[in-house]
C-alpha positions, 0 to 999 in steps of 0.5 A: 901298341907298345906291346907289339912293338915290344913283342917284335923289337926285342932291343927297344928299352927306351921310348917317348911319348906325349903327357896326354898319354904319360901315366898309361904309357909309363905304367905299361912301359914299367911292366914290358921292361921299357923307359917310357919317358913323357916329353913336356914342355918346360913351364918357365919357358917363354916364346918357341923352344924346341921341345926335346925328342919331339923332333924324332917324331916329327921329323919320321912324319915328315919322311912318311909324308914323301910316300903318296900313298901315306899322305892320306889314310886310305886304308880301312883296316889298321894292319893294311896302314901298318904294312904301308908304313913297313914298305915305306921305310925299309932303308931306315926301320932298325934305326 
């Protein structure tokens, strides 16, 4: 995925994923010319704190979530749910 997005979004230099995927990720990011940063949670923390830069992801699920059709995967292929994406964010995509 980070290919494609690299592929038809020339500008991005920057992204953040979770640990789970942070030593793949951080690895094909290096070799596309794109920071792949992990977000974790710190260790020493107690209680809820707010993760950084996980709101983002958060808070677009939230904005795809207004549309009904993304609210439930209908689609079968993975290119017809990427097209719903596209439609659902035209005000907001070269944010």
């Amino acid at each position: 995925m980070l290919s494609r997005i690299a592929a038809a979004n020339p500008r991005i230099t920057k992204a953040w994923t979770d640990t789970g995927y942070r030593t793949k990720a951080v690895d094909h990011g290096a070799r596309l010319g794109i920071d792949v940063e992990a977000v974790r949670r710190d260790p020493a923390a107690k209680g809820f704190k707010v993760i950084p830069r996980c709101w983002v992801v958060e808070r677009t699920f939230g904005w795809l979530m207004h549309h009904r059709r993304l609210a439930c995967d209908y689609e079968t292929h993975p290119h017809r749910s990427e097209a719903m994406i596209r439609l659902a964010t035209p005000n907001w995509r070269d944010t």
